[in-house]
Each structure stands twice: as structure tokens, then as C-alpha cells.
N, C-alpha and C positions, 0 to 999 in steps of 0.2 A: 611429129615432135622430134626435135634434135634428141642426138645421144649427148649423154652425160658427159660423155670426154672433149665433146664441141662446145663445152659450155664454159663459154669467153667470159662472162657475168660472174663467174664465182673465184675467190681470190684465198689462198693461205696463208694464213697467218702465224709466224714466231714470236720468240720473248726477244725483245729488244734488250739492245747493249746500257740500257738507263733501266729497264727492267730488272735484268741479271742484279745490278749494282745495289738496288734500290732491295731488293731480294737479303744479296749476301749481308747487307749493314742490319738491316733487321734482324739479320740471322748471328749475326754477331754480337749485337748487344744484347739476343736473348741468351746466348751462351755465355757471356761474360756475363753476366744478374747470376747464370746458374751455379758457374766458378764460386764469384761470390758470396752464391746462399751457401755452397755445398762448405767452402773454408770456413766461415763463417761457425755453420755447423760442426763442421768436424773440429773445431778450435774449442766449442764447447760440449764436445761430448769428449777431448780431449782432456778437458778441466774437468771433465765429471767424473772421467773413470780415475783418472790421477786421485782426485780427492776421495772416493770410494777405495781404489788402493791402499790410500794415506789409513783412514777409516779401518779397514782391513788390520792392517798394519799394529798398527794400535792396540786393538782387540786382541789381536794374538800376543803382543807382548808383554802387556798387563795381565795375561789371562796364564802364561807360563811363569810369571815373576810370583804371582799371585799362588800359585799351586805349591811352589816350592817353598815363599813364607811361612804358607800354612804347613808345610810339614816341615819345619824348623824348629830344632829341639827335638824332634822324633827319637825313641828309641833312649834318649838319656836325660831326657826333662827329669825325672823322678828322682835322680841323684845328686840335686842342690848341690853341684862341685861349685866350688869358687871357683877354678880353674882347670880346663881339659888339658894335658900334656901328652906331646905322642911326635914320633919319630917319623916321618912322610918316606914315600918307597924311593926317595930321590937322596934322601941322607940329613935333609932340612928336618930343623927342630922346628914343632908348632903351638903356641901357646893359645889360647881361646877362652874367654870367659862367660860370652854371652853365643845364642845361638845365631843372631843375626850380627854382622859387622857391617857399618857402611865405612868406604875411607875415598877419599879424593883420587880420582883415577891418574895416570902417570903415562899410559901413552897415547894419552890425546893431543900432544903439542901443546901448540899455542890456545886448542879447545879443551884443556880438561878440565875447566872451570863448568864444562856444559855436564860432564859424566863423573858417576859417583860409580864406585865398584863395590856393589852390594855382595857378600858371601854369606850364604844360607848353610846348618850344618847340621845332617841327621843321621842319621842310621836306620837303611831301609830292611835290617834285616826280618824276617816272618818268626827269629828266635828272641828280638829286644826285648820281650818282658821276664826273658829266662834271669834267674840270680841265685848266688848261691853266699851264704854266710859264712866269712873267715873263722876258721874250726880252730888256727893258731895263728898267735902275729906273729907280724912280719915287720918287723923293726927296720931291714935292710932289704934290696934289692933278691930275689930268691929265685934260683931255675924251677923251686917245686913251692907249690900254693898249696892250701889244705881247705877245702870246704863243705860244707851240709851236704851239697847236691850238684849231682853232676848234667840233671835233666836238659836239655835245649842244649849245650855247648859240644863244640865239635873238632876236629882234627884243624887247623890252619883257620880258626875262628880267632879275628879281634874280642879281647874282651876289655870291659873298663874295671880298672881297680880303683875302690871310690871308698869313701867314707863321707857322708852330708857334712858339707862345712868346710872343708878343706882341698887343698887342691887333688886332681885324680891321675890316675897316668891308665894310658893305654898300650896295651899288653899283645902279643898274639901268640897265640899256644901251639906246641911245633908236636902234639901227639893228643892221641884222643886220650879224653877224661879217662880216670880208672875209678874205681871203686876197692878200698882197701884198708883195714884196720880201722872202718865205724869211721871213715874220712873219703872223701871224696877229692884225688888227687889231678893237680893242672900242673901241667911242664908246659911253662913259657921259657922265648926263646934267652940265650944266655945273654951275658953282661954285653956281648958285642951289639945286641940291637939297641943296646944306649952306648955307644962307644962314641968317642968326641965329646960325652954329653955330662956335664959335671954333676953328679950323681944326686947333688941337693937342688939342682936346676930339676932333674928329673923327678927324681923318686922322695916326695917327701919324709924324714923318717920318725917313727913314732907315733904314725899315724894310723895305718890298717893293725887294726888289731881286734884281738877272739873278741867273737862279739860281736865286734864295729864295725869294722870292716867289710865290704861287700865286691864280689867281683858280678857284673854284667855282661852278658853275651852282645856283643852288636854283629855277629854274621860274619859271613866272608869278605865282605864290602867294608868293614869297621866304617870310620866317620865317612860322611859323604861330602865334602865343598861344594854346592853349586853355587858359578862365581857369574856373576852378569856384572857387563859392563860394555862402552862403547870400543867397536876396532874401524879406524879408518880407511878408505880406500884409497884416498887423498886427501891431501891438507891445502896441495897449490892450490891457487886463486880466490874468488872470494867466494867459493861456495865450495865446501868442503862433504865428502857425500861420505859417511858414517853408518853403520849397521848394528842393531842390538845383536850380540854376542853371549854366549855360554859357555862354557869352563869348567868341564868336567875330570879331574887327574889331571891327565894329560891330554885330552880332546878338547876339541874347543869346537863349537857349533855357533853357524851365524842363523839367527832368528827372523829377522825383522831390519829390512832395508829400509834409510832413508829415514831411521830412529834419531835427530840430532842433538838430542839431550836426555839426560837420564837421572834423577837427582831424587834422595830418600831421607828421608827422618825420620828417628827413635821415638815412640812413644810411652813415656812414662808412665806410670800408675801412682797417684797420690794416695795413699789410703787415708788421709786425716780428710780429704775433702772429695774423696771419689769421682776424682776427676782422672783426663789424660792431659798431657801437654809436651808438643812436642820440638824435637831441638834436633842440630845436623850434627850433634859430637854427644858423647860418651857424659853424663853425668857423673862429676865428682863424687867418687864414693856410692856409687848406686849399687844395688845389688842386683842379681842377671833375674832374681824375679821379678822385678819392679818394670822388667821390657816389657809391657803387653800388647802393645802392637807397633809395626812400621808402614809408613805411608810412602806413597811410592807416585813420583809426575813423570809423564815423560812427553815430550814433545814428536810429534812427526811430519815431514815435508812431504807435499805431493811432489811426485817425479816430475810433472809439465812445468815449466815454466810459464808465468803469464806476467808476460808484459805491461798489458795495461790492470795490471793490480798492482799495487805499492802494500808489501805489510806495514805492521806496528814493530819499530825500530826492538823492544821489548816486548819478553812475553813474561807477563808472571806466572810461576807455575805454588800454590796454596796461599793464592792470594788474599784470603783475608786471618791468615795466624803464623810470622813469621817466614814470609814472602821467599822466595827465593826468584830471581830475574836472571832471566837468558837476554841478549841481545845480540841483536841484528842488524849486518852494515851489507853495504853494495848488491851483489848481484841478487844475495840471499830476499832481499827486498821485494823481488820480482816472484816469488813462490808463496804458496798458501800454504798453511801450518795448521796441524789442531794438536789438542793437548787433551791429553789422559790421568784423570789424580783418583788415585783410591786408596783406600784404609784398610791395612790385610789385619786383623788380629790374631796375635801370635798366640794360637788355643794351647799348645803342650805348656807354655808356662803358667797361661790360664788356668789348664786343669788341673795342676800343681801346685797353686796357691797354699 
């Protein structure tokens, strides 16, 4: 038998150069199918988180708007003022008659038709239900108050001077309460924390009197503003990227990115027909009981862009009772949106009726 390495009859074989070729194209166009499953796919799970974002989004900022509604009027629902009066730590005089204000935002540009600048107003002190009964009137302006009871109020405490029915001013006391001659004595600070302030703008007079007159604790914190509204990040081009915003003093906190409208209405209380009905401005002559709740839309954009979607040019936000319409041109066109509408009822005026 020959050896194996004399064996002329057996031949080796390679891949041929139309082999290789025929190989790589195969292998080519199954990589490219995968390109384009994988884009494909991450294009919509792109859209998915985006609009889960948007979604997100949303929830948090109806869910903090909503929190603060509901504690609007806190702390001074129960002293029916016609009007809060008080002197802000910057030197600005502030008048306020309802505990909710909406008013048409001012630095959104050419957008502020999209953002309302709602201001919620409470007093979050753990002392608000403290009050003490005017022991002597006070006709005029006074560094020293006289009352029943000195319980709940404290050294550098806001208090409201109030009488139901009329306007109230708020006060802050520069020494703790005393107790002296069957009266219970408050030193607020002197005439300079109304200085600039013409004294019948300020301090009604003829109004707190024995009796009638009531002073209330609202805490260290006195009135609280939380102001929501839209802050830009830009306004160039035709998609403008917008954040819900917070306003606390002097802080401002951004909430919720990519909020691009924000827009509220007053809800009235009929009592001849126990109904609500509601409007974007202040009723003629209403009174601050008659708020009992505000409604609150707000729009939000996912972050992605998607191209082959086209929005609706408008979006109505309480569309079927006094409509209010956002609209949308150019690039804005190319993004998904969803919209958030709810009803907050304003319970301290509620439970003040």
C-alpha cells in the first residue's frame, strides 16, 4: 500500500475569490437589515421614552401646582378681609384680595400668550389658628396693640390685623407678647415699616376697634407667594424650549422641563343656582368668597423630535367650556405634545362659607 504523502489522487481545496465575494455581499446586506432594524428600533423606543418623559413631566407638575392650590388661603381664609395689605422685605407695597391670582405672564416674549403666572397665598405657620381680640382701638397706626391673649404669638412673628369686612394690614412684632394690666400687650415695628406708604393706602382708619378688631399670628414665614409660571431657555428659532418654574421670595426653582404652556381659570360659585363657572379674569364686584376653585392646563412636549409625525397646528386646552387655544407653527410641528387639565377646589374658602 502506498504512503499517504504519495497519494497523487487526493487534492486541497480553498474558497475561491467569487466565494469570498459572494460570502462578504451576504454578510453585508445582513448587517445592513440589522443597522436598520436596530435605528428603526431605537428611533422608537426613542419616541417612547421621550413621550414617557413628556408623561412624567406632566404628573409632577399638575401634582405641585395642585398641592399649593389646595393650600391657598391657609392660615387667613377665616378673616373674610376684602383686602391683605403688607409691606414685602424688598420695600414693595402688596395689595391682594383673593388667595389665588392668575395674570398674563410678561417674560415669555413673543410666547406669553402661552403662560399665565398663577400666585398662590398662605401662611404655613403651626401658630395660624392663634388670635387675639382688640382689648382697645386703634383708630391710628400704633407701636403698641392691646389684646385678650397672647397664646401662639411670638418675638419676630407676622401677624394680620384684621376686622371681617374690611381691608387688613399686616404687621410684624419686634418683642415678645407681655401680659400686663388684664391686657395682653404686641409691639409692632414703628411707623418706618410703612415709610413711603401713605398711611390711608396702608392702615385703614376707624376700623380695628375693642371688640372688633382681631389680630392673627401667621408665624415667622407671614404670607407665603408661590408664583408658578413659564422661564425660557430660548425663544430663537421656531421651537422655543420653556420650563415650568417656581417663585418662592427670592428663590426660584425650575420644576418641569419642556412645560410649553401653562394657562388657569377662576372658578366662581353661584349660589342662586349652585353652580361653578368659569373665566380667565377677575369678576366684576365678586367677592374673594365666591373663588371656589381654579382649573389649571398645561401642555408638554417630548424632548425627541419625530419627523415623520406632523402635530395639530392647535391645541385646545378646556375644550368644551370656554376654550383657551395654543398654536403651533414650524419645527414645533415635528414633536408630540400631551396636555394635562384639572380642577383644584379651593377648600379654605370652601370651609369658610
Amino acid at each position: 500500500m502506498p504512503h499517504p504523502a504519495c497519494d497523487t489522487g487526493r487534492r486541497e481545496h480553498g474558497i475561491s475569490l467569487v466565494e469570498l465575494m459572494i460570502g462578504m455581499t451576504i454578510g453585508m446586506i445582513a448587517l445592513l437589515v440589522m443597522v436598520q432594524t436596530f435605528s428603526v428600533s431605537s428611533g422608537h423606543k426613542d419616541n417612547t421614552v421621550s413621550g414617557a418623559d413628556a408623561t412624567t413631566a406632566g404628573h409632577i407638575a399638575l401634582t405641585l401646582i395642585e398641592r399649593d392650590l389646595l393650600n391657598a388661603g391657609s392660615g387667613f381664609a377665616i378673616t373674610k378681609c376684602t383686602e391683605i395689605r403688607q409691606r414685602n422685605s424688598d420695600g414693595s407695597f402688596q395689595k391682594f384680595s383673593y388667595p389665588v391670582t392668575i395674570e398674563a405672564s410678561t417674560t415669555a416674549g413673543t410666547y406669553n400668550n402661552r403662560s399665565d403666572r398663577i400666585t398662590m397665598r398662605y401662611s404655613d405657620s403651626a401658630e395660624a389658628a392663634a388670635t387675639s381680640i382688640i382689648k382697645q382701638s386703634m383708630p391710628d397706626p400704633a407701636t403698641t396693640m392691646f389684646g385678650t391673649s397672647l397664646h401662639g404669638f411670638a418675638d419676630n412673628d407676622f401677624i394680620l390685623l384684621y376686622a371681617p369686612g374690611q381691608p387688613c394690614v399686616v404687621l410684624r412684632l419686634t418683642d415678645r407678647p407681655k401680659w400686663s394690666n388684664d391686657k395682653a400687650h404686641f409691639a409692632v415695628a414703628t411707623r418706618d415699616f410703612y415709610n413711603a406708604i401713605k398711611k390711608d393706602d396702608f392702615y385703614p382708619s376707624g376700623v380695628f376697634l375693642e371688640g372688633v378688631g382681631r389680630l392673627l399670628s401667621l408665624g415667622q414665614g407671614g404670607v407665603t407667594n408661590a408664583e408658578y409660571s413659564l422661564t425660557y431657555r430660548s425663544t430663537s428659532g421656531s421651537v422655543p424650549n420653556s420650563d415650568l418654574q417656581v417663585k418662592n421670595g427670592t428663590r426660584t426653582d425650575t420644576l418641569s422641563r419642556d412645560v410649553i404652556a401653562l394657562r388657569a381659570q377662576y372658578g366662581w360659585w353661584d349660589s342662586a343656582t349652585n353652580t361653578v363657572s368659569f373665566s380667565s379674569s377677575i369678576k366684576a364686584g365678586a367677592d374673594p368668597m365666591q373663588l371656589a376653585a381654579v382649573r389649571v392646563g398645561i401642555v408638554v412636549r417630548a424632548s425627541q423630535r419625530d419627523r415623520s409625525y406632523t402635530a395639530p397646528s392647535s391645541i385646545k386646552l378646556f375644550a368644551f367650556d370656554d376654550p383657551i387655544t395654543i398654536t403651533l407653527a414650524g419645527d414645533e410641528l415635528n414633536y408630540r405634545y400631551r396636555t394635562f387639565e384639572t380642577v383644584v377646589p379651593l377648600r379654605n374658602t370652601i370651609w369658610n362659607r
